[in-house]
Structure formats: structure tokens, C-alpha cells
C-alpha positions in Angstrom: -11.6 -15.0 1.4 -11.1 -12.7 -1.2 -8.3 -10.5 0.2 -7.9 -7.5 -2.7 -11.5 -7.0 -2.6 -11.0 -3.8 -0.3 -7.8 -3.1 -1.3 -7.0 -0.1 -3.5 -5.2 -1.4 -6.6 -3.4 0.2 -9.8 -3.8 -2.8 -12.7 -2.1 -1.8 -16.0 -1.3 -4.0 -19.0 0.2 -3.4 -21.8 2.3 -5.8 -24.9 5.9 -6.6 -25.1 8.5 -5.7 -27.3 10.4 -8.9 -28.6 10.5 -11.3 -31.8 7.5 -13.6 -31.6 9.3 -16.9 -31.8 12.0 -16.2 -29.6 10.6 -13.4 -26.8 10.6 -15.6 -23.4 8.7 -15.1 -20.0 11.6 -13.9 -18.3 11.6 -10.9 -20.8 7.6 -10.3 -20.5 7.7 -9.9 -16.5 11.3 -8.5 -16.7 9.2 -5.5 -19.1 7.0 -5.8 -16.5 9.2 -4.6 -13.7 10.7 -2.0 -16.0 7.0 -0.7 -16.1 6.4 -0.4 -12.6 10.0 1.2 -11.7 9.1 4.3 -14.6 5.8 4.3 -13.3 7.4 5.0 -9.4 10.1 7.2 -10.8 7.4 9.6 -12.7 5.3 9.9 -9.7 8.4 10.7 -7.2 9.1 13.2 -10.1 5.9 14.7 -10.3 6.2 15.4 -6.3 9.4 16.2 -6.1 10.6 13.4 -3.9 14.5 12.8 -5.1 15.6 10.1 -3.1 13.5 7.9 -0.9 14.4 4.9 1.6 10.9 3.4 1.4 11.0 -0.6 0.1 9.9 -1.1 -2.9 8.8 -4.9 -3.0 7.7 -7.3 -6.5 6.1 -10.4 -6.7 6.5 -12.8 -9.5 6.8 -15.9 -10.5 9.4 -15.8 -12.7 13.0 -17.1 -10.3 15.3 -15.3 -13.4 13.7 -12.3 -13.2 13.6 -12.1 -9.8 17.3 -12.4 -9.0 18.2 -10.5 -11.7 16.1 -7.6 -9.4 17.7 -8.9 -6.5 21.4 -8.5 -7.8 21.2 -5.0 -9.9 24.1 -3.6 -7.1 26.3 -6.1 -8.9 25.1 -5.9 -12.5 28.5 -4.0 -13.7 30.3 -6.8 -12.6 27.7 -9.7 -12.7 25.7 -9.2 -16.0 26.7 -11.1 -19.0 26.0 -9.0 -22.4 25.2 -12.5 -24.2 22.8 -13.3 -21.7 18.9 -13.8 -22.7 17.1 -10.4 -22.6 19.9 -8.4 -21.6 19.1 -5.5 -22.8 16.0 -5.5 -20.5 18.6 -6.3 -17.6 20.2 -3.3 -18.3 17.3 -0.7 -18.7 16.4 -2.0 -15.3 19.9 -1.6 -13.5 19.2 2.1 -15.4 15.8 2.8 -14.0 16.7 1.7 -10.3 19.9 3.6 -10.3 17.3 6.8 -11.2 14.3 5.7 -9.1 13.7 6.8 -5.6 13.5 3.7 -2.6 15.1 0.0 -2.0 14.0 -2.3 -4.9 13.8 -6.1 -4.2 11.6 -9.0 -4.9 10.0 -12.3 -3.5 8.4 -15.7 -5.7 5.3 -16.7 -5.7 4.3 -19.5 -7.5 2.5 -19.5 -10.3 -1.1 -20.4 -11.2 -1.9 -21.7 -7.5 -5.4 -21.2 -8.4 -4.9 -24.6 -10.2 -4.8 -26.4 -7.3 -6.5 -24.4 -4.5 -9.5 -22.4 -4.4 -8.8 -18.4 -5.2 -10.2 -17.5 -1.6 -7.6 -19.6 0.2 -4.2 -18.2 -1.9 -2.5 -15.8 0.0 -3.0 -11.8 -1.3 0.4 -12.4 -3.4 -1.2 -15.4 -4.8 -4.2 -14.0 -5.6 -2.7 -10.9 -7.4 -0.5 -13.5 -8.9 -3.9 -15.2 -10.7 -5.7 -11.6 -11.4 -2.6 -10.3 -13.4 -2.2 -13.7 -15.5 -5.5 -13.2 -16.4 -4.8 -9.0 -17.5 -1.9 -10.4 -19.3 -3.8 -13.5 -21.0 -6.2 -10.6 -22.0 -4.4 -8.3 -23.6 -2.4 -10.9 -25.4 -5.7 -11.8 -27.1 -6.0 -8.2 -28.0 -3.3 -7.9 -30.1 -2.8 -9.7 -32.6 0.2 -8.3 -34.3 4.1 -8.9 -32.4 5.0 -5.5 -30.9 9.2 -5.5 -32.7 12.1 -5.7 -30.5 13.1 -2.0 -29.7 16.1 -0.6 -28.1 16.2 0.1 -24.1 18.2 2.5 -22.1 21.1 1.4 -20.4 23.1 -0.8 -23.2 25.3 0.9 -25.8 25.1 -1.6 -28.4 22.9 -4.2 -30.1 23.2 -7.2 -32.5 20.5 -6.8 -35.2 20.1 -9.3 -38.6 18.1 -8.4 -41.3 16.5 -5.5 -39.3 15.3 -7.9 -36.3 17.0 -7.0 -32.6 18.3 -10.4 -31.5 18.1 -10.8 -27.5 18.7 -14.8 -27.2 20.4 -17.3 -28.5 22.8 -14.7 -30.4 24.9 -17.6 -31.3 22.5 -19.6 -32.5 21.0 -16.5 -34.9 24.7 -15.9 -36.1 24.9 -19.4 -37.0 21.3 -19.6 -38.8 22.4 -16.4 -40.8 25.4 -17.5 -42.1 24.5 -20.9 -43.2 20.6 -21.6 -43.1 19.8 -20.0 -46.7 22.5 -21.2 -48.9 21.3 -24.7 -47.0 18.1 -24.4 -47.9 18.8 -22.9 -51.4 20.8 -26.3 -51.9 18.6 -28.6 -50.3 15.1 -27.2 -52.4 17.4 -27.4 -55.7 18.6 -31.0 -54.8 14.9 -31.9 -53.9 13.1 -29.8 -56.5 11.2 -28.3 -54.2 9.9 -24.8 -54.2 9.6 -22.6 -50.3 6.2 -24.1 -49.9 7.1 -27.7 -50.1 10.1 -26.9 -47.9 8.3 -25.4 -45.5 6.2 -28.7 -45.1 8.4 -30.1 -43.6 8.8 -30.2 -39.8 12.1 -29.2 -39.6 11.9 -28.2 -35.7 11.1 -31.9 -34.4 13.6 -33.4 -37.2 16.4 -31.5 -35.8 15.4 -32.4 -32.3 15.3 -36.2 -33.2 18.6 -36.5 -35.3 20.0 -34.2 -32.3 18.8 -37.1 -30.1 21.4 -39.6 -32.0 25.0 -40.4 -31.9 27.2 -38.0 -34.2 28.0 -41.3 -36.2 24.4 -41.8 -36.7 23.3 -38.4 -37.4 25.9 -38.6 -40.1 24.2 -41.4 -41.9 20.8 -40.3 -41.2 21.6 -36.8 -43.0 23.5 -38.6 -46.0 20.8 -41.5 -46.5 17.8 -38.7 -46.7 20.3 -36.5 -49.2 21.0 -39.3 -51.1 24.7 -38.6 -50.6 
């Protein structure tokens, strides 16, 4: 049976801040979280309600996310700065510190409605389907990335060429420093201009050649540079 037909429900969407080819789920429903914990802490503002032991509960499917939530009392000595979205992880460990009641979460697995008719999920199941389907929607609706901005709770972030980086900071550090004189060299070699170079599937050829030996990753790069 449909068990939130008689329920009174808040439902709420809005877009994500990140950099479209590198923002991950655990920073949408992380965001999400963040949402719900201002949305709390305005209303206990609003009626004057300073501290609170009620239990706060979240459901989602996301297991990083939720035990990020589930370890915040440790995040000073727990949190990695280099970690994926951290700067989400932070602003959360902010807003619970400053959000009346006992903030915890449980999984539920995703899209059970795969599998299962929507009538025999459980309510957390159920909610689980409805607010993939907000979230699908106002994806659609916007067609332009919403850039990374900067969250309470972190005193410092690494940005290149204007762009907040939240994952892989190594990986962008590298990229930085050696990707354009790279492909500078590589168009010259080839004579190719950016359009030509950008042909090329460069994603899936690094994953193959990352799939050989060193030796033979050596020989495949030299043979296809004429070196």
C-alpha cells in the first residue's frame, strides 16, 4: 500500500554546488543533509527552541554520507582535509554543532522500486523512490552546473584557475602542472589544432595503457609519438 499517501510531507529540491565532471553522489545527498539541518535549525530559531533532545533521523542511500553523519562527534579528530567533498563534511559538523536535537542516520537501498512494486517498499523505501524522482526533475531543469562555492566550517580551499577543487586534489595538482605544456607539445608534434586533439578519446586511452605493464606502457607511448 501506498504508505505517505496520508502522511504530511515537506518535499524540497534544489541544485548542487560542485564542478560538473567531478561533483559525486556523496556530495549531492551530503548538500542534501546540510539542507535539512538549516532548514531544522531556522525553525528551532524562529521558536525559540535553543537546545532540544528530540532524534533527528535521515534516510539515504548513500553508506559515505551516512557515516560521515554518524561520526560528526569525532570529525576534529577523524576527518581527513584531502578527503572527497570535505568541505561539505565540514559545513555539516558546523550546522549540527548549532542545530537543536540528536542527529543520526540509517541506509536504505536505493531504487527498490526496480525490483518490487512501489506499494510493497517500506515508507523509507518509498520516500527513497519519490525523492529520486524530485531530484531527477530538477536536474532536468537546469541546465547550467551551479559552481563550487565555499561552505562554513573550513578555513581554507584549494582553487585552480578560479574552479574550487573538492576531489582528487592530487590528481588536479598534477593535471595543472603538466597537462597543457603536454598537450601544447603533443598538438605541435602531431600538427594538430585543439579540435583535432580533442577527438581523440583520451579518457578510455588512458584507462587502457593504465591497464598494461609499465614496460609496455612505455612502448606503447613511444611507438604512437614516434619516439
Amino acid at each position: 500500500m501506498d504508505l505517505l499517501s496520508n502522511q504530511e510531507i515537506v518535499e524540497s529540491a534544489a541544485q548542487s554546488d560542485g564542478h560538473p565532471s567531478t561533483i559525486t553522489s556523496l556530495r549531492t545527498e551530503s548538500l542534501a543533509v546540510l539542507a535539512i539541518m538549516y532548514y531544522v535549525r531556522a525553525l528551532c530559531h524562529y521558536h525559540s527552541i535553543p537546545t532540544s533532545p528530540s532524534k533527528i533521523q535521515y534516510h539515504f542511500d548513500n553508506e559515505e554520507a551516512l557515516r560521515r553523519l554518524n561520526t560528526l562527534p569525532e570529525f576534529a579528530d577523524t576527518a581527513n582535509p584531502l578527503a572527497t567533498d570535505y568541505d561539505v563534511w565540514a559545513a555539516l559538523h558546523e550546522a549540527a554543532l548549532s542545530t537543536p536535537g540528536h542527529h543520526f542516520g540509517t541506509h536504505v537501498k536505493g531504487h527498490q522500486d526496480g525490483t518490487k512494486l512501489l506499494e510493497n517498499l517500506s515508507a523509507e523505501a518509498q520516500l527513497n523512490v519519490r525523492m529520486d524522482e524530485i531530484a531527477g526533475t530538477c536536474r532536468l531543469s537546469h541546465s547550467k552546473p551551479l559552481n563550487t562555492r565555499t561552505h562554513k566550517g573550513h578555513n581554507i580551499v584549494l582553487t585552480i584557475n578560479g574552479n574550487i577543487i573538492t576531489s582528487h586534489m592530487h590528481n588536479a595538482l598534477r593535471f595543472e602542472k603538466t597537462a597543457r605544456p603536454l598537450q601544447e607539445y603533443i598538438m605541435q608534434k602531431q600538427g594538430w589544432d585543439e579540435h583535432i586533439f580533442h577527438m581523440v578519446d583520451w579518457k578510455n586511452l588512458g584507462k587502457y595503457l593504465s591497464s598494461l605493464p609499465f614496460v609496455k606502457q612505455v612502448n606503447v607511448i613511444k611507438m604512437s609519438q614516434s619516439w
